[in-house]
KEKENU-215538 format. One record per residue: residue in one letter; x, y, z of N, C-alpha, C in turn. Coordinates in pm, whole numbers, plus 50000, padded with zeros to 5 digits. Example, Ala and Ser with C-alpha at 12.3 -4.5 7.8 and 13.67 -1.06 7.14 Angstrom:
BEGIN
a513194943150780512304955050780513204967050780s512854977550708513674989450714512905000350787
END
This chain:
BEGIN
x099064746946513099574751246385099594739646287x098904740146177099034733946057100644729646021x100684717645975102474717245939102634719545820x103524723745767103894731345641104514724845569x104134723145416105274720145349106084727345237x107564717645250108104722245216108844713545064x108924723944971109564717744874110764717644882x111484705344845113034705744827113454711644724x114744716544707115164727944606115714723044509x115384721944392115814716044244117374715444256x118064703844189119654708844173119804709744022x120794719543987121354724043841121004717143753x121474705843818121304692843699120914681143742x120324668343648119094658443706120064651943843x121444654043793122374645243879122084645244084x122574640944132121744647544314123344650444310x123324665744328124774674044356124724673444516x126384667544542126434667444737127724677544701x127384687844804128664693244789129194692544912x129674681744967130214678445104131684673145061x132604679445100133864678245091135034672345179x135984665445186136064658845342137084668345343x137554675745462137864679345504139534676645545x140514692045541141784687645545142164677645645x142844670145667143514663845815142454659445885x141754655645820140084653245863140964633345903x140594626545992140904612846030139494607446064x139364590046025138284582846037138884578046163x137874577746270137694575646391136484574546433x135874569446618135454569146677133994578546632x132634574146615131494583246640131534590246768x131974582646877131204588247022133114598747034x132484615747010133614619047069133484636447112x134454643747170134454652247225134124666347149x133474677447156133864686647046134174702147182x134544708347165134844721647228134594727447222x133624731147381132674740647398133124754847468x132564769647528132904776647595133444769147724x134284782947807135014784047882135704766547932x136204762347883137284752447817136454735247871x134774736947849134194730247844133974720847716x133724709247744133294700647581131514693747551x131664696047442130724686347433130904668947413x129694660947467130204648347394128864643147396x129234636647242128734638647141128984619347121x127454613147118127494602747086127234598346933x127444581546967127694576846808126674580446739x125204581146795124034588946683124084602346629x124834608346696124674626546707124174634146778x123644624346892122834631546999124184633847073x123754643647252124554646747360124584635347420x125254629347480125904620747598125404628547729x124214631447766124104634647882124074652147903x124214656748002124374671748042125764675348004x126384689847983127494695247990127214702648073x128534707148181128214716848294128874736248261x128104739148298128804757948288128694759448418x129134771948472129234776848624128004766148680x128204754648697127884743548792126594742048742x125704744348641124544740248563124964733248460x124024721648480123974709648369123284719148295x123354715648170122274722848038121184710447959x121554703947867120794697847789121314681447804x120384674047851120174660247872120654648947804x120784637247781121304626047733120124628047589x120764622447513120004619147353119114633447291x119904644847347119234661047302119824654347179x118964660647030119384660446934119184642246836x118974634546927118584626046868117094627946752x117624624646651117044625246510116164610446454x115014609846420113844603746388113734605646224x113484597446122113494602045978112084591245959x110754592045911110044586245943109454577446027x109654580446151109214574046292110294562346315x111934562846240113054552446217114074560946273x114874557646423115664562846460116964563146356x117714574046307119244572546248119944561946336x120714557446316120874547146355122684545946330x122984541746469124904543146479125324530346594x125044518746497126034504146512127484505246623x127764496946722129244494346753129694494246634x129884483046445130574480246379130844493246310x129784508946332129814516046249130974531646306x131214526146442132504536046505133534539246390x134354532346315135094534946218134884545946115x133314547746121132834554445971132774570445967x132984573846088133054586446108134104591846107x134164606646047135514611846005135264625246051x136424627346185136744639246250138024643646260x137494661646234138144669046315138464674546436x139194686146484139474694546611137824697646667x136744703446547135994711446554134834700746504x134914686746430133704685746350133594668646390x132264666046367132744651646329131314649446247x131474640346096130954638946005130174621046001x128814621946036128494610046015128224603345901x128074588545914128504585145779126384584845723x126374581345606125254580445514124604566645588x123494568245623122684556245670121064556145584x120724544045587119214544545517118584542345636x117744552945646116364556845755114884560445718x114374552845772112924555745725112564557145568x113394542245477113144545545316114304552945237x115064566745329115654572245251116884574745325x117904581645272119404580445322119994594545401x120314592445512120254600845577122074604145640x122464614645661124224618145727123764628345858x124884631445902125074636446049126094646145986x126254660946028127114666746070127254675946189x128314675146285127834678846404129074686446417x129104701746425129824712046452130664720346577x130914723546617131464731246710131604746446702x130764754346664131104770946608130974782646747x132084785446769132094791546859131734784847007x131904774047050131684766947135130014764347142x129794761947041128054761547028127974747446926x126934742646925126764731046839125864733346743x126464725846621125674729546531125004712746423x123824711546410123414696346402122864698946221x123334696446131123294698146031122694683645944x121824680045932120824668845877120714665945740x121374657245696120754657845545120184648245471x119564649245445118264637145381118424633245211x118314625245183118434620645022117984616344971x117044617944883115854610144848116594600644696x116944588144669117224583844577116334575144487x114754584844512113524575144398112854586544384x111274587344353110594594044321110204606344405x109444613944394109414625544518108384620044578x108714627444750107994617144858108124630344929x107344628045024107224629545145107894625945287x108574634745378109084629445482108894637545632x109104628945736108574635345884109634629745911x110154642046030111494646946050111464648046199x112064641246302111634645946458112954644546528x113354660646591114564663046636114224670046762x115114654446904114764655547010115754669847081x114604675247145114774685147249114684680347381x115914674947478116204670047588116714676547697x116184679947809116794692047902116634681448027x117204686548096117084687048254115864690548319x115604685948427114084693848466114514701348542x115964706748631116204718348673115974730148586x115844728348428115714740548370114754743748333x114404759848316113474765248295113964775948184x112424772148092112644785347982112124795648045x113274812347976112634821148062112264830347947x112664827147795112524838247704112514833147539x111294831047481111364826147335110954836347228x111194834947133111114843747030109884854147010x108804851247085107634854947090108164866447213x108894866647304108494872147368108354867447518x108094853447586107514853647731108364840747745x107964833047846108624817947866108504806747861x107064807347762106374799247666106304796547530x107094785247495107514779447344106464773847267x106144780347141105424770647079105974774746970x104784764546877105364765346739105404780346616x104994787746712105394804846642106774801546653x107364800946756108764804446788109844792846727x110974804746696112114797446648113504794046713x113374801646863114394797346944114004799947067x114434799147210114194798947305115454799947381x115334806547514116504807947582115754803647739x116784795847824116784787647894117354793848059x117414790148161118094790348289118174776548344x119554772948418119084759748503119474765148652x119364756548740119714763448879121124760848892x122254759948807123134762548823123874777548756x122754779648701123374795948652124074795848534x123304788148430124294789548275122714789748251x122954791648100122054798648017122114793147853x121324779747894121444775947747120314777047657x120264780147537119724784947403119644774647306x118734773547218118304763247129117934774846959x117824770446902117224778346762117074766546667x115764770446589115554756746480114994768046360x115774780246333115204788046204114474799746277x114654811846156114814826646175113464828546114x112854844246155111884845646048110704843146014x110194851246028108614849045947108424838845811x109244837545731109254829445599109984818745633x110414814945757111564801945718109974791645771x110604776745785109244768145806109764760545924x108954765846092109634758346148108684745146155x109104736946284108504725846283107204728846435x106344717946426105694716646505106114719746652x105904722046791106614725446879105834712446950x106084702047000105744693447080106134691147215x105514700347291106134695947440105734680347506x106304676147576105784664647653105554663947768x105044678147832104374683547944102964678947962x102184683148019100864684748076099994691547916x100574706447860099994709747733100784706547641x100834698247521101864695247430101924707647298x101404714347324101194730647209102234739047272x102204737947465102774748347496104404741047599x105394741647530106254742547592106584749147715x107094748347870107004760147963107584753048063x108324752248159108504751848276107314747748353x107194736548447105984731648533106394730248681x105704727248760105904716348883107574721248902x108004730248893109684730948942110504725848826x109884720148739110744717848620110244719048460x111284712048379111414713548215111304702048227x109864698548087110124686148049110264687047935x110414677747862111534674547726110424682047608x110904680647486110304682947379110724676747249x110154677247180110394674547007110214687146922x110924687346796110754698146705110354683846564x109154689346538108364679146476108104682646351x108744675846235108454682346083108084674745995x106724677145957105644668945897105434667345706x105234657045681105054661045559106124671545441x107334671345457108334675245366108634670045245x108074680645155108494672345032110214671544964x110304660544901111564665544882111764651544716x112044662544665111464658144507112604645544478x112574637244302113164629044272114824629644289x115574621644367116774623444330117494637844420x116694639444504117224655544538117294656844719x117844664844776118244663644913117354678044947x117154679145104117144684845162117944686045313x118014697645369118644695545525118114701745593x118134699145744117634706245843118604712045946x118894722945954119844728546083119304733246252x119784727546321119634732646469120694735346531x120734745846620121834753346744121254744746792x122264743246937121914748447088123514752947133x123334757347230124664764547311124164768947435x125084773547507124954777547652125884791247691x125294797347772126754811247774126254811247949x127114825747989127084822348182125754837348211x124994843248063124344853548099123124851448034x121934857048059120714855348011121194864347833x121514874647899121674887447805122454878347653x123524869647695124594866247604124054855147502x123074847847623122534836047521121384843047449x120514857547461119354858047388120104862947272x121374869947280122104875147088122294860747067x122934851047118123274838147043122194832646985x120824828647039120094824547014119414833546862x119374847846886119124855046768119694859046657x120994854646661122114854946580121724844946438x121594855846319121164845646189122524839046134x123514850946140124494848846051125614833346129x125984831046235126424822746266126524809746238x125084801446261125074791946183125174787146044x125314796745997125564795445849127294794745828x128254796645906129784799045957130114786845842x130664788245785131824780445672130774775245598x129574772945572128654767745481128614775345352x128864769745267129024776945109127434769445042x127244777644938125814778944861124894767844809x125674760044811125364742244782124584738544897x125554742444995124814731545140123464747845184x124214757645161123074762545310121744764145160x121894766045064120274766444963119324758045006x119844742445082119684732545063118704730145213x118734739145287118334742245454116984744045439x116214736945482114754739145495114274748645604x114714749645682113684753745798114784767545846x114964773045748115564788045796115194799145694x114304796245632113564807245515114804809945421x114394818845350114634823045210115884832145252x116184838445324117084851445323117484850545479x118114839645539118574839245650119534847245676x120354856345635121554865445659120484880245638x119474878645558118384894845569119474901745456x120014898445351120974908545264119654909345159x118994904945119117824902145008118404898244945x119264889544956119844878144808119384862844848x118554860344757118064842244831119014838344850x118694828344916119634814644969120184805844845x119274806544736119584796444590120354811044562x120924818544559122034828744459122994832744552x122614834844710123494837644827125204828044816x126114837244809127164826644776128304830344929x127634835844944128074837745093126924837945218x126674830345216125424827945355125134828745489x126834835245513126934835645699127534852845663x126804859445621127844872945568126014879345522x126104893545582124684902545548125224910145441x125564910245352126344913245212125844929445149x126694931745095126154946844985126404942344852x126594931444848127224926744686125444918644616x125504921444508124264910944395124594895944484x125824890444465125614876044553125704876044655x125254880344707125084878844902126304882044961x127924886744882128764887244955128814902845016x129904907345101130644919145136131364920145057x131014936145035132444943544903133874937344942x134084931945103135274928245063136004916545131x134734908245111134574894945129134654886145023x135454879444964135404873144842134214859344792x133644855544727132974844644722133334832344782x133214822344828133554810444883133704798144766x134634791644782134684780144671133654772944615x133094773044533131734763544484131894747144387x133414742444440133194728344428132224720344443x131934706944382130734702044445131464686544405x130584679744473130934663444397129724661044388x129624655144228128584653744163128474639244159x127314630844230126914614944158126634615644070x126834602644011126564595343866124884598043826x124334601443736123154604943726122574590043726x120994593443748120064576343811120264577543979x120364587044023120464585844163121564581644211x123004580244134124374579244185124324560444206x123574553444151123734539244140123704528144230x122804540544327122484528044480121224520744452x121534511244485119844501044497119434502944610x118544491444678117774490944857118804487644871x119544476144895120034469844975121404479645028x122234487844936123374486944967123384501644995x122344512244914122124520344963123274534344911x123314549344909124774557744831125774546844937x126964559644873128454557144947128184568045035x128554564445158128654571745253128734583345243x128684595245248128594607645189130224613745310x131204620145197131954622645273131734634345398x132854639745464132174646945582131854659545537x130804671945660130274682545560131764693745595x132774694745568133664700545594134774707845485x135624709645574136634722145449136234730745365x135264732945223134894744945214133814746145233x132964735645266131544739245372131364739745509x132344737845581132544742145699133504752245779x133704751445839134834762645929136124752245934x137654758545885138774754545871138754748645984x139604735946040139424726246174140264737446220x140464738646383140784744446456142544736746512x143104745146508144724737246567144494732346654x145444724046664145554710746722145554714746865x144864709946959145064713647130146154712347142x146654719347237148394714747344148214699547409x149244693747406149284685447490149034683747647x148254677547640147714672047776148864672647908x148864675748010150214673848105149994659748140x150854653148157150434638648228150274640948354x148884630848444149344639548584150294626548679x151384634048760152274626448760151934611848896x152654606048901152484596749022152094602249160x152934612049194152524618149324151404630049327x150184626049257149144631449237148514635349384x148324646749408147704654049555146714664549530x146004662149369144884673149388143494662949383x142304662849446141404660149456140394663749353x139634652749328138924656349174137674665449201x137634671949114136274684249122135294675549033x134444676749167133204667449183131674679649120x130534673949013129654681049015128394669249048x127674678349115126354666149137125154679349099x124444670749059123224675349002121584665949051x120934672649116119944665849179118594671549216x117584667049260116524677849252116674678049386x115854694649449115464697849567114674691449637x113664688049567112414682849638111794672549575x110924658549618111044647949556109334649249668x108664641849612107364639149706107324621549722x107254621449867107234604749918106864593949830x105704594949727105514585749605106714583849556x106994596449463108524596949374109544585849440x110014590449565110884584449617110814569249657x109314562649643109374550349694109584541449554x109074547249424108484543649298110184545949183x110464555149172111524558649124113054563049194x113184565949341114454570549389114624584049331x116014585749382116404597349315117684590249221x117914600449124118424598949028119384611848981x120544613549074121804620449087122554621248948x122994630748925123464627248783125344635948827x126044631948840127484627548899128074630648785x129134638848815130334638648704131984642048805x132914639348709134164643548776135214649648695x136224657648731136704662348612138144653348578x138034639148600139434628748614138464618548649x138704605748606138584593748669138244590148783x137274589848826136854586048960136154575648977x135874569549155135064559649204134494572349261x132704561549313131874563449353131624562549482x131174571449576130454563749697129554568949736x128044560949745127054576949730126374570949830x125794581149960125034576650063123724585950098x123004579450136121794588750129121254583650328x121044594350396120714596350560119464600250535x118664596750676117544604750666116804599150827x116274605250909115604603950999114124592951013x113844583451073113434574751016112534571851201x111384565051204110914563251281111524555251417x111184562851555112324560151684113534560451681x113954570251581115384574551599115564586951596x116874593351686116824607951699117674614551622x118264608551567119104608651425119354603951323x119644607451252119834601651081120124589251063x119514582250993120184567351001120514565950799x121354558350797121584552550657120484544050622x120044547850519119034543750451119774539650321x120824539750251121584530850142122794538450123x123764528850049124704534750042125234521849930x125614532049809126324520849687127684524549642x128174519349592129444521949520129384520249381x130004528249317130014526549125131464525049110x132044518349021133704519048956133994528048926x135134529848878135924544748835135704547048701x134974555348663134814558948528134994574748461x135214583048373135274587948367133984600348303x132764594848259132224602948201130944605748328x130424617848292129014621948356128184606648362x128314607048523127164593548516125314598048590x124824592748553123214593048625123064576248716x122924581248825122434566948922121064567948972x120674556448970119944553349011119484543749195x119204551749271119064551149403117834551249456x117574541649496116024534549554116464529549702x115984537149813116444530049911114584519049976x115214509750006114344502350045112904504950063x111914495050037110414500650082110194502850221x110624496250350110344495350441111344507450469x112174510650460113114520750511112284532550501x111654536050377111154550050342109634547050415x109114540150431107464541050509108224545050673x109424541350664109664542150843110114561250835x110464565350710111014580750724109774588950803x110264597550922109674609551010110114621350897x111664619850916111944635650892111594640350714x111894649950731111324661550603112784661850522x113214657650552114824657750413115544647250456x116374643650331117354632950284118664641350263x119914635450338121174643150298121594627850204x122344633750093122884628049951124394632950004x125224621650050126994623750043127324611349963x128334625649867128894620549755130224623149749x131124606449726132444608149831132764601649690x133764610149582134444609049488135764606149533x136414593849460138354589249511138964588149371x139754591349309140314589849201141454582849219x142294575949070143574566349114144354566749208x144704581849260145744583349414145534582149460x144104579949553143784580949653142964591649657x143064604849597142764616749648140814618949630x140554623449757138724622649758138204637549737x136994638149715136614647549770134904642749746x134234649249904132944648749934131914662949887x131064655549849129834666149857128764659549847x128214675749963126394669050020125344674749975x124764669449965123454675949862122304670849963x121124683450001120034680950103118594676049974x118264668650008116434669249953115314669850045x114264675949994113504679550073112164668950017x111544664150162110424655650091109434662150123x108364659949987107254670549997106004662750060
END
């Protein structure tokens, strides 16, 4: 597919109108932080805006470390240790700050709607009209497999605008990058064997890019790009999520969603464009896109200083405040307090391991396996890998490491010796994984691999 372009959408006036509002009770804090996902799962959400790794549903990891990591002319966005401070979150949101990428100035807003994520991009052009390429990483697991994309089968390309997923743990996560015959998606770049055709291979998913070429986006004027992903526990549940127009548009008022490139002209289907739509997450009976009895949404804006709001190279806008309060969804009340857990702690931490079935003798001498470990509390490590090995009639230890107590989803890396694995007879590796948290309290689990 040819890549498409796209013009950025004139604003009212020469001025570059942001209508990003910060948000009530909104606090500057930490980039790298939690947002709240289904069944009382989270996301986390690093200082770039990408995922921190897998989140688990009924015992399936879903989408990989740096999903969502964002490219603005072949120049990663970019999120400093010094720049932790600059971000300003809510219950539900957290708002990155304005960075210059690839020439032009780029923010993060990263959502929580309905326990789904929502990656909201916005670009700023503060010189002449240009051109820009846009590349937003698609990171999975290779346990998962697509089983259903917009087309129809379990093969993604660049027809399609969303895709729905399985991993072998039995969740069901969903992606969408724009609705519609008229919206403009991006290139579909797998990094498989065919890079046209996205698909499940060899027992697994390999990664992808959503690749957007050549965007114009005129003097002084912004554009944005929106992407889902989410996860639910049914095939059935994630293909409405995934097809669902009106959602992502959830608290976005007429300023920000006009401003959306890659979701066509009439993303809610009311026939009121997106430039007059004043309600954009709403399939309306009203001239402005609203419901008879849905009222319009606030159309504040904060307007820069005309000349491009008075940034040079070096120093670049002011941070653009976060995309929230009347462009987003009201923050969500405050969680309950945490129970402390007390000194005489006697429950054992719930351990998830995630690992492949089958590994072929190369793999294993060249790369190991590579366990990806989580706990739901603070834990140490103790990970041992057995395996039957030449003149022995039983399993012998072939390695065994220890990691510190940490708390987030970890991935290890486990290489047991060269000479150990040329001496392996048998046809599988048992993986025991012996989690201890501050009390004392353990718990084991074994995971078999099979060598091919």
């Amino acid at each position: 597919m040819k890549p498409r372009h796209l013009i950025a959408l004139a604003a009212a006036a020469p001025a570059l109108a942001v209508s990003l509002v910060a948000p009530s009770g909104a606090d500057a804090s930490i980039c790298f932080a939690s947002l709240p996902a289904v069944a009382g799962e989270s996301w986390e959400i690093q200082q770039d805006g990408s995922e921190n790794g897998s989140k688990f549903l009924e015992e399936g990891s879903n989408f990989a470390e740096n999903h969502g990591a964002l490219k603005v002319n072949g120049e990663a966005y970019p999120m400093l240790p010094d720049d932790q401070g600059l971000c300003t979150t809510t219950a539900t949101t957290i708002q990155f700050p304005s960075k210059k990428v690839g020439g032009l100035f780029v923010s993060r807003s990263i959502v929580s709607i309905g326990g789904q994520i929502r990656h909201l991009d916005t670009i700023q052009n503060p010189g002449d009209e240009t051109t820009v390429d846009v590349d937003f990483a698609v990171n999975v697991l290779g346990s998962q497999h697509s089983i259903l994309s917009e087309s129809g089968d379990a093969q993604v390309t660049s027809a399609d605008h969303w895709s729905v997923h399985k991993n072998q743990g039995g969740s069901f996560p969903f992606l969408q990058w724009g609705v519609g015959e008229k919206s403009h998606p991006p290139t579909v770049i797998s990094h498989g064997q065919n890079p046209a055709v996205w698909k499940s291979q060899f027992n697994g998913m390999p990664d992808a890019t959503l690749s957007y070429k050549d965007l114009v986006i005129g003097a002084n004027q912004n554009l944005r790009l929106l992407h889902m992903s989410g996860t639910t526990t049914s095939a059935g549940a994630s293909e409405t999520a995934a097809k669902d127009r009106l959602a992502p548009f959830e608290g976005l008022k007429i300023s920000v969603a006009a401003r959306v490139a890659n979701w066509g002209v009439d993303a809610d289907e009311d026939g009121v464009s997106k430039l007059e739509d004043e309600c954009p997450s709403v399939k309306g009976d009203l001239d402005n896109g609203c419901a008879s009895e849905k009222k319009p949404e606030p159309k504040d804006e904060v307007v820069l200083p005309k000349g491009g709001g008075g940034f040079g190279p070096e120093t670049g806008p002011a941070p653009l405040p976060p995309s929230s309060g009347p462009d987003e969804e009201a923050p969500a009340p405050a969680p309950a307090p945490v129970a402390v857990r007390s000194a005489r702690d006697t429950t054992a931490p719930v351990v998830r391991v995630e690992l492949r079935r089958k590994v072929t003798r190369s793999h294993l001498a060249l790369s190991g396996l590579g366990p990806r470990i989580g706990c739901d509390e603070a834990c140490a490590l103790t990970v041992k890998i057995t395996g039957r090995t030449r003149g022995k009639r039983k399993a012998s230890t072939l390695l065994t490491k220890s990691f510190a107590r940490k708390t987030a989803t970890r991935t290890l890396r486990l290489k047991p010796g060269g000479r150990k694995i040329r001496r392996l007879v048998g046809k599988r590796l048992t993986v025991v994984v012996t989690a201890t948290d501050a009390a004392g309290n353990r718990t084991t689990v074994k995971r078999v691999v099979r060598i091919r």
